[in-house]
C-alpha atoms as a printed R data frame, in Angstrom:
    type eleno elety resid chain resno       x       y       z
1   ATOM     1    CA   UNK     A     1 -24.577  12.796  -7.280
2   ATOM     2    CA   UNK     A     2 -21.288  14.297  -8.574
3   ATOM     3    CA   UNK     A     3 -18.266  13.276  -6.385
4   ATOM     4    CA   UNK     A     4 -15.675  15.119  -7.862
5   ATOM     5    CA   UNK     A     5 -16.060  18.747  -9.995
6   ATOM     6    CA   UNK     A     6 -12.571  19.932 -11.390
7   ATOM     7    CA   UNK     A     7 -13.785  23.833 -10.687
8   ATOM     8    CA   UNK     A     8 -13.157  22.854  -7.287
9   ATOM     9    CA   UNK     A     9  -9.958  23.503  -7.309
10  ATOM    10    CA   UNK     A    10  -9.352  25.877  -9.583
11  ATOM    11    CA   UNK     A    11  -6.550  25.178 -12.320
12  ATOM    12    CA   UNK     A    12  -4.593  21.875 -10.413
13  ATOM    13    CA   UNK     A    13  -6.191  19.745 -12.973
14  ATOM    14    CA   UNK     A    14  -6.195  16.291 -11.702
15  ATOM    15    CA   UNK     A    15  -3.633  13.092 -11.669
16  ATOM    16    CA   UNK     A    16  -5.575  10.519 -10.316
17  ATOM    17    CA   UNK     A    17  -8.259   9.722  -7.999
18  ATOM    18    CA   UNK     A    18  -9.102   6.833  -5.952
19  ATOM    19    CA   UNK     A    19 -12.229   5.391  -3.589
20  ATOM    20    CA   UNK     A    20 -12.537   2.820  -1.041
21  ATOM    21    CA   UNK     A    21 -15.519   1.843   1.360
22  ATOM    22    CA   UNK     A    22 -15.779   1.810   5.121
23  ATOM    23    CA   UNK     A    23 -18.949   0.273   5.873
24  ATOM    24    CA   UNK     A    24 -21.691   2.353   3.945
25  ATOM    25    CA   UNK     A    25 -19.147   5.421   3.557
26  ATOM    26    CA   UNK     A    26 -17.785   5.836   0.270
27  ATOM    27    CA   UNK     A    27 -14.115   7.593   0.994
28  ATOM    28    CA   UNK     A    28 -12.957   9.611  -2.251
29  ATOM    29    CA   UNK     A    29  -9.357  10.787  -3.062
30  ATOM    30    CA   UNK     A    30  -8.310  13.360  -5.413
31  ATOM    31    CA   UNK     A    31  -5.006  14.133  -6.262
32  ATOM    32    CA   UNK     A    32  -3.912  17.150  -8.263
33  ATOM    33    CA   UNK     A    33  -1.540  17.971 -11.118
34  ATOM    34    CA   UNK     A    34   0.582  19.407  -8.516
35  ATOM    35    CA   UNK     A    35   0.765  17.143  -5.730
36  ATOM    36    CA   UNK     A    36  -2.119  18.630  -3.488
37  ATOM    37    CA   UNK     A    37  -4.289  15.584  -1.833
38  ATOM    38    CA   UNK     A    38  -7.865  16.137  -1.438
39  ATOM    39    CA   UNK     A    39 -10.494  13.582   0.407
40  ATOM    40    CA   UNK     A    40 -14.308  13.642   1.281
41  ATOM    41    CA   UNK     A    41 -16.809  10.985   2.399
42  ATOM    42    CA   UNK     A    42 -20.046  10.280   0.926
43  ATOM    43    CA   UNK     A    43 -23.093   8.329   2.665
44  ATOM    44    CA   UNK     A    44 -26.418   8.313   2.029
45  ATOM    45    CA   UNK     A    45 -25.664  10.780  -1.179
46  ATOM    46    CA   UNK     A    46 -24.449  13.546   1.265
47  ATOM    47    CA   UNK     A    47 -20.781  14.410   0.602
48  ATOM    48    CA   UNK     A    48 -18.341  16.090   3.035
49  ATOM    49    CA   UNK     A    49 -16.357  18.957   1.969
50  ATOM    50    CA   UNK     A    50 -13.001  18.759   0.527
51  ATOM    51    CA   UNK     A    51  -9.951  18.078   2.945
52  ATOM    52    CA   UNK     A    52  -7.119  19.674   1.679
53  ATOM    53    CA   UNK     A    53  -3.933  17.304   3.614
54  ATOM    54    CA   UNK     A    54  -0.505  19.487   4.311
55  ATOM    55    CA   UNK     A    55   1.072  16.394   2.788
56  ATOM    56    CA   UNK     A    56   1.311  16.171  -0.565
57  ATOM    57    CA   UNK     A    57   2.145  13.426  -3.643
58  ATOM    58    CA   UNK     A    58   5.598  14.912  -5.656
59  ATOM    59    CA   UNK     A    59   6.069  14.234  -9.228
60  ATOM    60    CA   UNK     A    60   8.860  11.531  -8.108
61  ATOM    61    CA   UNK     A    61   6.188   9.433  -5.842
62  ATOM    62    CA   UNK     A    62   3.693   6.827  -7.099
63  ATOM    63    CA   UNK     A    63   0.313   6.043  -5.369
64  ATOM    64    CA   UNK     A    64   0.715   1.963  -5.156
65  ATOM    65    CA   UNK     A    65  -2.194   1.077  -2.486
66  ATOM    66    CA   UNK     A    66  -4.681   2.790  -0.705
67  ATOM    67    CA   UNK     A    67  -7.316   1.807   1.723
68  ATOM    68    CA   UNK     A    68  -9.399   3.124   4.268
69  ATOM    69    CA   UNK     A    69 -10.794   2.006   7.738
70  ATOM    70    CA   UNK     A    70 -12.725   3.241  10.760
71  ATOM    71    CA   UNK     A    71  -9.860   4.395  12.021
72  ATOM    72    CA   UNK     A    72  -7.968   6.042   9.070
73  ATOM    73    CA   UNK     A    73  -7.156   6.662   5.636
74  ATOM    74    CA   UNK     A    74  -4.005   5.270   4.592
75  ATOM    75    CA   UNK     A    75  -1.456   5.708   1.411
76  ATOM    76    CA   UNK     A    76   1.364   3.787   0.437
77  ATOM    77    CA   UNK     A    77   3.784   5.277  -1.834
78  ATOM    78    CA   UNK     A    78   7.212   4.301  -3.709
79  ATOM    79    CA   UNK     A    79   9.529   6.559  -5.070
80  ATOM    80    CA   UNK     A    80  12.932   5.806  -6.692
81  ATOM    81    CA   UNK     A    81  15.983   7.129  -6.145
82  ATOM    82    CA   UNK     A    82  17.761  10.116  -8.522
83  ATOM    83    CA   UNK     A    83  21.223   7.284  -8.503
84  ATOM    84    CA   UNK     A    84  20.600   4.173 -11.012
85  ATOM    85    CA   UNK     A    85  21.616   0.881  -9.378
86  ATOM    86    CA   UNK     A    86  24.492  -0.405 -10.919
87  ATOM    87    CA   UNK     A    87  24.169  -2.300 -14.152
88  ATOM    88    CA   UNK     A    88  21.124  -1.015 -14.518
89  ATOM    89    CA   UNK     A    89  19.058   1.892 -15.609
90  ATOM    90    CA   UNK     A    90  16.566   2.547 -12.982
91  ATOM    91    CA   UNK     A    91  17.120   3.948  -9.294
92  ATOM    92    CA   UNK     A    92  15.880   1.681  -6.012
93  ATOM    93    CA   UNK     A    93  12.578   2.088  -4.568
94  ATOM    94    CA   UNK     A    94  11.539   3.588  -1.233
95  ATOM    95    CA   UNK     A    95   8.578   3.026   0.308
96  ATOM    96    CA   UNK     A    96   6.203   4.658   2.962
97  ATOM    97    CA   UNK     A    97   3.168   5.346   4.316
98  ATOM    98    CA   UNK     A    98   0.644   8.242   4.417
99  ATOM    99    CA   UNK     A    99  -2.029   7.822   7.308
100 ATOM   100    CA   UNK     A   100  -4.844  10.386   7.493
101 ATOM   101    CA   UNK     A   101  -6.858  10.088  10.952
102 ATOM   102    CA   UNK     A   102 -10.670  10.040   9.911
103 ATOM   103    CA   UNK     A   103 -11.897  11.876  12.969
104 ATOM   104    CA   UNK     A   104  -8.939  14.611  13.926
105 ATOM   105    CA   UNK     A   105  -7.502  15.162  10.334
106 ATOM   106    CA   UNK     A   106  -3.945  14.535  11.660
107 ATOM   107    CA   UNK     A   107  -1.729  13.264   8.943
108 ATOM   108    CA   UNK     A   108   1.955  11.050  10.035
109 ATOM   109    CA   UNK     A   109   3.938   9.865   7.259
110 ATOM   110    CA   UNK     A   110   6.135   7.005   8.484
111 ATOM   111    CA   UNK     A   111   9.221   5.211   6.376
112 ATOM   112    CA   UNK     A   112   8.166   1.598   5.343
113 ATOM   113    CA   UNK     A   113  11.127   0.371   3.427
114 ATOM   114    CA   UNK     A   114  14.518   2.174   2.146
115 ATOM   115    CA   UNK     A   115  15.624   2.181  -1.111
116 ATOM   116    CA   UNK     A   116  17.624  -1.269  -1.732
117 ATOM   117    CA   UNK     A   117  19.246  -2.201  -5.012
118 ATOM   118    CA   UNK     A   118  19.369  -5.488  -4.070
119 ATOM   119    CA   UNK     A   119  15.951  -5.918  -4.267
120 ATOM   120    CA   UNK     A   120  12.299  -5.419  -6.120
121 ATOM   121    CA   UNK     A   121   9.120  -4.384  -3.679
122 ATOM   122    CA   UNK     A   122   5.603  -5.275  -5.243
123 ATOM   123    CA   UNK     A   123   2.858  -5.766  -5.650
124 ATOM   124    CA   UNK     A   124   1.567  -3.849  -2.134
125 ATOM   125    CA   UNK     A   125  -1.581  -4.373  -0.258
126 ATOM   126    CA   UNK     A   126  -3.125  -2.935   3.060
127 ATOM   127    CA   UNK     A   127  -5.104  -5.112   5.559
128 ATOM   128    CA   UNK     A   128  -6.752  -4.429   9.048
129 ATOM   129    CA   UNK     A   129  -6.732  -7.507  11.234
130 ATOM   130    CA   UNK     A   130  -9.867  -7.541  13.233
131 ATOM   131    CA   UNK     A   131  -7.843  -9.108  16.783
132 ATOM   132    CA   UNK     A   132  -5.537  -5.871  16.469
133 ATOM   133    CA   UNK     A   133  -8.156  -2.529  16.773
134 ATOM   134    CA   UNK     A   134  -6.954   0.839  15.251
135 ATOM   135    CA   UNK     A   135  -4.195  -1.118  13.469
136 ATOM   136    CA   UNK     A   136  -3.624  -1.438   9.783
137 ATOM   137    CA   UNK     A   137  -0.796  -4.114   8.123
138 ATOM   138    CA   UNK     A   138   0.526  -3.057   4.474
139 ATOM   139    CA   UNK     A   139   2.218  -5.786   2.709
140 ATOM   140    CA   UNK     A   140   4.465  -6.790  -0.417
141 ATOM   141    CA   UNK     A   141   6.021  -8.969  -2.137
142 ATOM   142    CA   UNK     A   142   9.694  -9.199  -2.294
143 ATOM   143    CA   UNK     A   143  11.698 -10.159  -5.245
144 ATOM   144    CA   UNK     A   144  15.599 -10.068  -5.639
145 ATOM   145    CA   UNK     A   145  16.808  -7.684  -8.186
146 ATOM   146    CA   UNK     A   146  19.244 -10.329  -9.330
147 ATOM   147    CA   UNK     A   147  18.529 -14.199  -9.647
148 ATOM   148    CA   UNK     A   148  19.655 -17.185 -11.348
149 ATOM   149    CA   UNK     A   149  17.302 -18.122 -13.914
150 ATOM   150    CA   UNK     A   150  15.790 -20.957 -12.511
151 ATOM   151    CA   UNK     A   151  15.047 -19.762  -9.251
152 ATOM   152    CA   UNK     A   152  11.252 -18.833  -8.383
153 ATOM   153    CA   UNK     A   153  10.716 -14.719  -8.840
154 ATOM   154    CA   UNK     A   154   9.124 -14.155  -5.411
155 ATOM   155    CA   UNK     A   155  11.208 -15.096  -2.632
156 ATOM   156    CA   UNK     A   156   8.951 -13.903   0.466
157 ATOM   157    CA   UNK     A   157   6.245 -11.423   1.801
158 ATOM   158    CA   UNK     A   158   7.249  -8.459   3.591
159 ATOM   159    CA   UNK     A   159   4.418  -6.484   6.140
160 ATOM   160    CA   UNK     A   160   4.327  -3.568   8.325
161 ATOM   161    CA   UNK     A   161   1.986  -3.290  10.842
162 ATOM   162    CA   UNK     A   162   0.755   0.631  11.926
163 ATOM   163    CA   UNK     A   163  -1.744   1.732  14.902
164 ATOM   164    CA   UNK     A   164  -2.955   5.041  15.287
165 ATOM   165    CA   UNK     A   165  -1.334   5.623  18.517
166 ATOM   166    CA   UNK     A   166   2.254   5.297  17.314
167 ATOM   167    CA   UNK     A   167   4.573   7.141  14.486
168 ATOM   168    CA   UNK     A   168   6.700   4.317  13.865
169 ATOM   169    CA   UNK     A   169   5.507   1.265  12.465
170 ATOM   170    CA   UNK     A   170   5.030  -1.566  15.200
171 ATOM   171    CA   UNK     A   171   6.432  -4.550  13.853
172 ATOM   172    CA   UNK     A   172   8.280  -5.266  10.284
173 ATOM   173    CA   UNK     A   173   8.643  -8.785   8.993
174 ATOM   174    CA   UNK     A   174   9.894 -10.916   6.289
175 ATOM   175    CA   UNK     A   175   7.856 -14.570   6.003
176 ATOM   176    CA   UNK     A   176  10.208 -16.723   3.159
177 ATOM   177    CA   UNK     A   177   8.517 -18.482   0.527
178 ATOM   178    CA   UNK     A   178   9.669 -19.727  -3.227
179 ATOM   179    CA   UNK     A   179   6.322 -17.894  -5.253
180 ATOM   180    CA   UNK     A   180   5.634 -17.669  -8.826
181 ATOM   181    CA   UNK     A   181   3.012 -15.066  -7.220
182 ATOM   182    CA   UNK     A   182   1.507 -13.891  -4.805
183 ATOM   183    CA   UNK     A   183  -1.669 -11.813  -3.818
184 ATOM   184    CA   UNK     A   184  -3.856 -10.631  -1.143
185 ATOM   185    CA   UNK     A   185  -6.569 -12.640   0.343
186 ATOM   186    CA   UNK     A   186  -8.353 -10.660   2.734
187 ATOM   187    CA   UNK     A   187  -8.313 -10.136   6.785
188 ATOM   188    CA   UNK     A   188 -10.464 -11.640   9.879
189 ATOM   189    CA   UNK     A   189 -10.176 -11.642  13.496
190 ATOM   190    CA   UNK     A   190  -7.112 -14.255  13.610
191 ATOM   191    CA   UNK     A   191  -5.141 -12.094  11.168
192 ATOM   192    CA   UNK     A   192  -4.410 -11.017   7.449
193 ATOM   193    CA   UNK     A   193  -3.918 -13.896   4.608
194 ATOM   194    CA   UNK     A   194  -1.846 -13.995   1.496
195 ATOM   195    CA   UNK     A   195  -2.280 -17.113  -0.907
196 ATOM   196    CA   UNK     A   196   1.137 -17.981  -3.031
197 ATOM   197    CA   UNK     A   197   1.614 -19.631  -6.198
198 ATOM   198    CA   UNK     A   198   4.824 -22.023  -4.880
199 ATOM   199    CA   UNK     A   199   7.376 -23.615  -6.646
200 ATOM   200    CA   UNK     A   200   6.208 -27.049  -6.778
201 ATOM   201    CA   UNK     A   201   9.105 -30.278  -6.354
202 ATOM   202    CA   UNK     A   202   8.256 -31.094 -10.325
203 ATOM   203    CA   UNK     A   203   8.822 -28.272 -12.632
204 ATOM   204    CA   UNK     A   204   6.500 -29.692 -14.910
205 ATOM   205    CA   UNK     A   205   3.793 -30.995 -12.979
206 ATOM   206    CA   UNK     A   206   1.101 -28.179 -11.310
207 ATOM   207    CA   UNK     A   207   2.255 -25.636  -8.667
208 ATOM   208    CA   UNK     A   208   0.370 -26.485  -5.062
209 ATOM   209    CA   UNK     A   209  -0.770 -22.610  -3.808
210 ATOM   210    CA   UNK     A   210  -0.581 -22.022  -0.303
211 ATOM   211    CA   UNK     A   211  -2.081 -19.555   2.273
212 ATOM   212    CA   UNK     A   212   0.111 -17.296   4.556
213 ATOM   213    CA   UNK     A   213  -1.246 -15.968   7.609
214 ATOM   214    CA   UNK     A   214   0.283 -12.608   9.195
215 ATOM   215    CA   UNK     A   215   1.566 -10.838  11.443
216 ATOM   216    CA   UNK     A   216   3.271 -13.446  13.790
């Protein structure tokens, strides 16, 4: 079947689309030339009609994760600010969240991070720890703008964890660790994981990897 048909909606021709799963529902994401965010759900090759959301993507913002659960759809977005840090040519990023209730439609956008010259945010990631219901955890890795040369480029995870009873974020948390990198590795009932590349004690022997667990 045909998930998306650009004479939909008219002339907004599109900027990007996305799709996650929720079980056997296949959760599709349009966004248009000018900002407008459309979803639908698809199971058993019947699709639900477009959702137009009163939120919507500006030029300035960039789609960097984007997930969905039983609970909710949720977006995570960066945008940089108009004002270059100094010494450099690029603004800081901001970061927040988009989170579209599945069953009502109701959309809250919350603030995850503000803009911070001082430091780098990415690569993000969303999780949903099984112990916490209706909750959702976005994380990212932190990196300092400015470092000496030989220190490691990741220097800890950051997460926010969301439920769908609240407009503020619950908890926000910083767990240190010296990374070469660092990625996503998935959620179960005791929590969300991260496994990171560490420095290891020998520069030139191999780098142990290590598995985070969050939230505390």
């Amino acid at each position: 079947m045909i998930a998306i048909r650009d004479r939909d909606f008219g002339d907004d021709d599109e900027r990007e689309h996305r799709a996650y799963v929720v079980g056997d529902v296949l959760g599709v994401v349009r966004i248009g030339g000018g900002g407008g965010i459309g979803t639908r759900e698809i199971e058993h090759a019947h699709a639900t009609p477009w959702h137009r959301l009163k939120h919507a993507v500006s030029g300035d913002d960039e789609v960097v994760a984007l997930d969905g659960d039983a609970e909710a759809t949720l977006f995570v977005l960066t945008r940089e600010t108009s004002e270059p840090c100094a010494g450099g040519d690029s603004g800081a990023l901001g970061v927040r969240a988009l989170r579209v209730d599945r069953k009502t439609g109701s959309e809250t956008a919350v603030s995850l991070a503000q803009p911070d010259c001082a430091s780098v945010p990415g690569p993000f990631w969303i999780g949903a720890p099984g112990a916490t219901p209706a909750a959702s955890v976005v994380a990212w890795a932190h990196r300092k703008a400015k470092r000496p040369a030989t220190a490691a480029p990741i220097d800890g995870l950051v997460y926010r964890v969301l439920a769908s009873d609240r407009s503020t974020p619950l908890t926000m948390a910083t767990i240190d660790v010296q990374a070469e990198a660092l990625v996503d590795a998935g959620c179960d009932d005791t929590g969300c994981f991260a496994a990171a590349l560490v420095r290891g004690a020998n520069a030139d022997g191999p780098e142990p990897i290590v598995v985070l667990r969050y939230p505390e």
